[in-house]
C-alpha positions as CSV (number, residue, x, y, z in Angstrom):
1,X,11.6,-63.3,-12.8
2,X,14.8,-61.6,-12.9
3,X,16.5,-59.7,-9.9
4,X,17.4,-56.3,-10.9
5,X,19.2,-53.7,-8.9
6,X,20.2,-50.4,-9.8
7,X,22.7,-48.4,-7.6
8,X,21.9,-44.8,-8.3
9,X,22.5,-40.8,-7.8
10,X,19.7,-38.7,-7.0
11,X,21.2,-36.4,-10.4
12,X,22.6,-38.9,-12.3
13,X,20.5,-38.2,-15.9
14,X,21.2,-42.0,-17.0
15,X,20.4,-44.0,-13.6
16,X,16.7,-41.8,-14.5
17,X,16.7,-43.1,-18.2
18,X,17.6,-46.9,-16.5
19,X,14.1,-46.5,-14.1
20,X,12.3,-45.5,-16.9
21,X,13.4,-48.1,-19.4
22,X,12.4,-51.1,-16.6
23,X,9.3,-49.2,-15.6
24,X,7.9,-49.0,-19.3
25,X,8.9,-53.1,-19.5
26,X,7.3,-53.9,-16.0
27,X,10.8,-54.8,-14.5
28,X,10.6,-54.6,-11.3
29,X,14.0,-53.2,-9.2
30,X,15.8,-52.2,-6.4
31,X,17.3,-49.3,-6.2
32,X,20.0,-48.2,-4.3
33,X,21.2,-44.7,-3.4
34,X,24.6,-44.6,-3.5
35,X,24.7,-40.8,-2.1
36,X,23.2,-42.1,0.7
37,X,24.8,-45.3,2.0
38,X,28.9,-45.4,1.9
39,X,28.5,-48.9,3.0
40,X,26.5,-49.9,-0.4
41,X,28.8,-47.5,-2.3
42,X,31.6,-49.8,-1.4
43,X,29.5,-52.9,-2.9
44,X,29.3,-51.3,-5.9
45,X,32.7,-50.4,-6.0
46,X,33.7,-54.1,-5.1
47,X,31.5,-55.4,-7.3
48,X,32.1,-53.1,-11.1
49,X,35.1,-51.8,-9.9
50,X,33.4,-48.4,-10.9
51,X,32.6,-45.3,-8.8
52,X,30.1,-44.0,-11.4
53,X,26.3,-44.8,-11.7
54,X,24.6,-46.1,-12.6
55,X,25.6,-50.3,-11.8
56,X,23.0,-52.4,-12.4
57,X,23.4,-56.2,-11.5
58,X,20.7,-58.5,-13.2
59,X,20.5,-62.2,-11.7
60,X,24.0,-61.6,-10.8
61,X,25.9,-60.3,-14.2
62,X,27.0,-56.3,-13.4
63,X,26.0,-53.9,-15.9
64,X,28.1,-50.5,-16.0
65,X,26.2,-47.7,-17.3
66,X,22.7,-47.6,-19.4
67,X,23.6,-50.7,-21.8
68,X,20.2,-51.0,-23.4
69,X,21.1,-54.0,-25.9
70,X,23.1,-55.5,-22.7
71,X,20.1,-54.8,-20.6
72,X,17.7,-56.5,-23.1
73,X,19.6,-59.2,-23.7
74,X,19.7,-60.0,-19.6
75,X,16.2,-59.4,-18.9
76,X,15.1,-61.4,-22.4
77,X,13.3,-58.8,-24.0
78,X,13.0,-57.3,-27.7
């Protein structure tokens, strides 16, 4: 089972689009409100080197943005 996490925005339009695509493939996640939590902000930040959302880590290997082909290709699914 992968580990997913999401670091999100209450409005940001493609973080929704992200929960959606691993809800309709039964991936389960963890989100994190960036908006909410300067400390977990500065993860992401460390982590992408971005400030925008969403950044989603899978087992490990950051994802910046909605990547669907990247995404599929992490989580092994067609």
């Amino acid at each position: 089972m992968s580990e997913v996490i999401i670091y999100t925005t209450p409005t940001c339009v493609w973080c929704k689009t992200a929960k959606k695509f691993f809800q309709e493939h039964n991936i389960a996640y963890r989100e994190i409100d960036v908006s909410k939590d300067f400390q977990k902000a500065e993860e992401m930040v460390q982590k992408s080197g971005q400030t925008a959302v969403p950044v989603i880590e899978v087992n490990g290997e950051v994802v910046i943005g909605f990547d669907k082909p990247k995404l599929q290709e992490l989580l092994v699914l067609s």
